[in-house]
N, C-alpha and C positions, 0 to 999 in steps of 0.2 A: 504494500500500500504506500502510496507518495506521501510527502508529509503532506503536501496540501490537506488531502483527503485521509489522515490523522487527525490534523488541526480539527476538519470538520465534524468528523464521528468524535472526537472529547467535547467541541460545543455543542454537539447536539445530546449528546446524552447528559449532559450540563442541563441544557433550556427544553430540549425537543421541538423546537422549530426551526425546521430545516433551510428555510430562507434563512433567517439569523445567523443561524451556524455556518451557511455558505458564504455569508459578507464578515461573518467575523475571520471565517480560513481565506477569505483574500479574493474568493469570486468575483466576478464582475456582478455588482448591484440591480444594476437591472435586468440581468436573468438570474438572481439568486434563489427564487423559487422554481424556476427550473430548474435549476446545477440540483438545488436538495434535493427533488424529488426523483432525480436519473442519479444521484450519490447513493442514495436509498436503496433501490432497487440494485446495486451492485453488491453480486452475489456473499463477498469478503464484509462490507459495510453490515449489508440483512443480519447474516450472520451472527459480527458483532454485537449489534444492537441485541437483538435475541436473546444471546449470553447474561449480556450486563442486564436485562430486564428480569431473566430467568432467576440470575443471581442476588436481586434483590426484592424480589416479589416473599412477601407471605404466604405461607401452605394456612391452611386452614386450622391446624391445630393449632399455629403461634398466633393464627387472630382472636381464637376464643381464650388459647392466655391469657393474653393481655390486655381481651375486656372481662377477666376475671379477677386480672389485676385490680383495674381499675374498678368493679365494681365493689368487690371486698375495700377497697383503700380508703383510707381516712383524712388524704390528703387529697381527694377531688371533689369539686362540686357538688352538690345535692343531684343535678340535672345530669350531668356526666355520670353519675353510678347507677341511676335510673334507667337511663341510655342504654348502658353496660348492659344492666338485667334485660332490658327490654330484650338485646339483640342475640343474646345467651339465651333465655326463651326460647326466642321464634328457632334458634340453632338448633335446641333441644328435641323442638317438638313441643314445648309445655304447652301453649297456645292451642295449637293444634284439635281440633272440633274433634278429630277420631281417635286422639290420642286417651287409651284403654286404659295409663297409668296414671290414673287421677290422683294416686295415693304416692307419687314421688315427691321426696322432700325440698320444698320448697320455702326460704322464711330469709323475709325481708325485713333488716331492720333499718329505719333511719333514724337517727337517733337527733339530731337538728331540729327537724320537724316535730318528734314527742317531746321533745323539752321543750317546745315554743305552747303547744298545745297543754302541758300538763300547768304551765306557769299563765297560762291563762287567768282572766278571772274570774268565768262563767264556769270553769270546772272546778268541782267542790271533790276535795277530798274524802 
């Protein structure tokens, strides 16, 4: 690969816009969305690109990690753990109309929320 078309494949995997990435490696400007999109399609370029997407992409196990990170954590948001739970759910199956395991363990606590409501003044001990 020439460096030109180094220069380009690191700013595009940088930004992903391949006009960009062609006027930042030195293209002529006014066909820099062409140069990207025939850069692209070479076969060494594809490839690349592929690779590093491959290599940086989340599997599904590490997405429900670490919205179970953040759902257990007490250092995010009330709406951010919610979130968490909500998308861990629909992941699950809890949701789920034909789901048979109605008796799986499920227990939410927000603990922000009960102490705003317990220190209320409407509720009587």
């Amino acid at each position: 690969m020439r460096a030109k078309q180094e220069l380009f494949l690191t700013e595009y995997l940088r930004c992903f816009n391949a006009a960009a990435a062609a006027r930042y490696a030195g293209y002529a400007p006014s066909n820099a969305r062409d140069t990207g999109c025939r850069l692209l399609e070479q076969p060494e370029v594809k490839q690349r690109v592929k690779e590093h997407i491959e290599g940086a992409a989340m599997g599904a196990n590490e997405v429900l990690y670490h919205l179970s990170i953040i759902a257990r954590g007490d250092d995010f948001e009330v709406s951010a753990r919610l979130k968490a739970l909500e998308l861990l759910g629909k992941a699950s199956g809890v949701f789920d109309r034909d789901n048979r395991n109605t008796n799986a363990p499920l227990e939410i606590v927000i603990t922000e929320t009960r102490a705003s409501v317990l220190e209320h003044p409407a509720v009587r001990r």
